[in-house]
N, C-alpha and C positions, 0 to 999 in steps of 0.2 A: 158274694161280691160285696166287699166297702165300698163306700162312698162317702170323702172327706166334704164337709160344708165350707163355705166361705167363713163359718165362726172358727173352724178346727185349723182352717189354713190363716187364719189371723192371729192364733194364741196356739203356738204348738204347744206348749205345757201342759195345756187341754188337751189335747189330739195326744200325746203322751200317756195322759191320765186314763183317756179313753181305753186306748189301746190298750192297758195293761187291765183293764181291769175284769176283764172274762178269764182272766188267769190264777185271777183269784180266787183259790177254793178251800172251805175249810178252813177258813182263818176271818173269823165274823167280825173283828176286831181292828184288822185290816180293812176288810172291805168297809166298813164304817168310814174309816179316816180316808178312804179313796171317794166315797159319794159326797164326805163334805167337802174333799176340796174341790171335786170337780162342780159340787153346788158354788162355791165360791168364783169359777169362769163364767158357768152361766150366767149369775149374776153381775159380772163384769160386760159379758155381752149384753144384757139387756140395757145396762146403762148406756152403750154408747148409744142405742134404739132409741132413747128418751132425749127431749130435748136440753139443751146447757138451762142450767138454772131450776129444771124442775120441780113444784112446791106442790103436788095434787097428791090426794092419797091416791097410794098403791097396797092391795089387795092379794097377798097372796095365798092359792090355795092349795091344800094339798092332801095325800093320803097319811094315814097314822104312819104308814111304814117308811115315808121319804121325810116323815117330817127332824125328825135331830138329827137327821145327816144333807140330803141333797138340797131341800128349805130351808131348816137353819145356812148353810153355806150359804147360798142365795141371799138371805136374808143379813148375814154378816156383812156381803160386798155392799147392799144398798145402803146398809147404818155406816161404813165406812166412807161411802161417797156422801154424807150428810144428809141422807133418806130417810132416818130412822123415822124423825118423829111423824111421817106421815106414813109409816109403813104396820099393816096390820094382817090379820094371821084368820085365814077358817082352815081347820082341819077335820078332814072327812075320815070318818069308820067305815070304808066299804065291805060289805058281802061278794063273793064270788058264786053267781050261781050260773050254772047250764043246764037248760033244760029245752028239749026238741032242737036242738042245733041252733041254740040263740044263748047268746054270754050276755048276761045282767050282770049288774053294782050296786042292787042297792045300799042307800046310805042307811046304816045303824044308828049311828049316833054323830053329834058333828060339836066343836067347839069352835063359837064365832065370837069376834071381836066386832063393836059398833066403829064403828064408820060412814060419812057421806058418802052414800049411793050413786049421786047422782056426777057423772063424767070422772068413772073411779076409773085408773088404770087395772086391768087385772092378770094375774099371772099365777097361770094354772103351769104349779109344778109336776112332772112324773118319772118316776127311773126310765122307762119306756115307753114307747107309744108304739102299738102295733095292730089294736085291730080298732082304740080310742074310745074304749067302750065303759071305763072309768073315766077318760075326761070327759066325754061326753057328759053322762050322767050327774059328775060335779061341777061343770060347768053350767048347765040345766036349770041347776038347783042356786047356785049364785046370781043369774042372772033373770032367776023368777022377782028378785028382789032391789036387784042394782041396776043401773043402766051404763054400764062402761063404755069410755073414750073409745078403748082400745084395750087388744085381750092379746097377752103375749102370749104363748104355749109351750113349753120350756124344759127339752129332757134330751138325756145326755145323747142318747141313741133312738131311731124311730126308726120303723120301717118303711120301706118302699112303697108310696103312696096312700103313708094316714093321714098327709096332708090334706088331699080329697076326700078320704073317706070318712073327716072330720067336719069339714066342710060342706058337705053331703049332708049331714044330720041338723043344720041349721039354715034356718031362712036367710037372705043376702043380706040381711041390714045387721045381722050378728058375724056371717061369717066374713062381711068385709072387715070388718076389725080383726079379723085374727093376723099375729103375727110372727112366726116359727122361731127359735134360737134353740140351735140343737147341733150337734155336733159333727155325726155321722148316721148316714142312710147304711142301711144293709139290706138285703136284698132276700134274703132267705131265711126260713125255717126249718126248725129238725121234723123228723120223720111224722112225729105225733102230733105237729101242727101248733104244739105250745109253746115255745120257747123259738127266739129269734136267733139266728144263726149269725158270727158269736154272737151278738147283743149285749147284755150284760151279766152273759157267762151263764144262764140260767134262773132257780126263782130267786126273786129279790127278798122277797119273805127266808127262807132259809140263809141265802148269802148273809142277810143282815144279822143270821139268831134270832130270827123272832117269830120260827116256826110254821107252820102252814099258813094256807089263805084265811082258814078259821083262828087258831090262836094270837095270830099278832092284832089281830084285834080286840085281847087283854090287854095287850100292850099301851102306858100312860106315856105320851112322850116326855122327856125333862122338858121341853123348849114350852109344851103345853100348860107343863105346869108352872113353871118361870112366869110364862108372859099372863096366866089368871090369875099369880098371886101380886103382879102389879096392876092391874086392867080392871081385877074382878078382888080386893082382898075380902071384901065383904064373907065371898063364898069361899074361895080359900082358906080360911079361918074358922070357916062354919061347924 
């Protein structure tokens, strides 16, 4: 079963995007230009969340695999609404591990931009959220360091009750600041328990070309490398 949000039913173009995009198969090239634009809604929903005139840094974070397609899109809407110059970028290298019926993330390696910590908006990007066991973990790890206003959570599709079960992994003084922007609930899973029913059509790793849960993180994003060789040219250069 679907289940359209109040975001999907204010931006059908979204709800569109959504819809078609578990149909997409085998065309990595395609699915690319479908996560950026629907990065491009979310990021319109999350503005209208913020107040008129906003001037505070915003923080977004995200995995190596969503970053030059559904975060950069995100990241396009907010420099378009006059965001940009308070808008900064960590992007995590998770591991997928399972071991004794427990899914880990840890983080590999990560590229962080400086920013005031202190009453930072944050927005934790992900193609999916279903059992929230990458956001958790990246979110964990940003907020060892930062003390955010408020933490938006932010993907095209989630399942049927990660809300809680993200909320659940944090004490009340972190998870009252969370705030959802996502598209559509769905309700179920394929037989093997991995993949959400449609969801986003299966792995996001593959859909995008950039191979299992192990090799896409060889993967450099361009957006990673763009924003260190303005941020960071020191090392870019190096």
């Amino acid at each position: 079963m679907r289940i359209f949000t109040p975001f999907a039913d204010a931006d059908l173009e979204a709800r569109n995007l959504v819809e078609k995009l578990h149909t997409i198969q085998g065309d990595p090239d395609a699915y690319r230009k479908q996560m950026l634009a629907i990065g491009r809604h979310l990021g319109a929903g999350v503005i209208t969340s913020l107040p008129v005139g906003y001037a505070k840094n915003i923080c977004v974070v995200c995995t190596v695999e969503d970053a030059d397609f559904l975060a950069r899109g995100l990241i396009e809407a907010l420099e378009e609404n006059g965001l940009g110059e308070h808008v900064h970028l960590i992007c995590l290298w998770n591991e997928k591990i399972r071991a004794n019926g427990v899914s880990l993330s840890p983080v590999k390696k990560q590229y962080k931009e400086d920013f005031e910590t202190n009453d930072v908006t944050l927005i934790v990007v992900k193609s999916i959220i279903s059992g929230a066991c990458v956001v958790k973990t990246n979110l964990t790890r940003v907020i060892s360091f930062a003390q955010p206003k408020e933490i938006f959570v932010v993907s095209p599709v989630m399942l049927i009750g990660a809300e809680d079960r993200l909320a659940r992994e944090f004490p009340d003084e972190i998870s009252s600041k969370f705030k959802f922007v996502h598209f559509v609930t769905d309700t179920e899973k394929d037989a093997g328990g991995e993949n959400v029913i449609p969801g986003i059509g299966g792995s996001v790793y593959e859909l995008l070309g950039l191979g299992n849960s192990h090799s896409k993180n060889k993967y450099m994003p361009s957006i990673v490398k763009e924003r260190r060789r303005k941020y960071f040219p020191e090392v870019a250069t190096a």
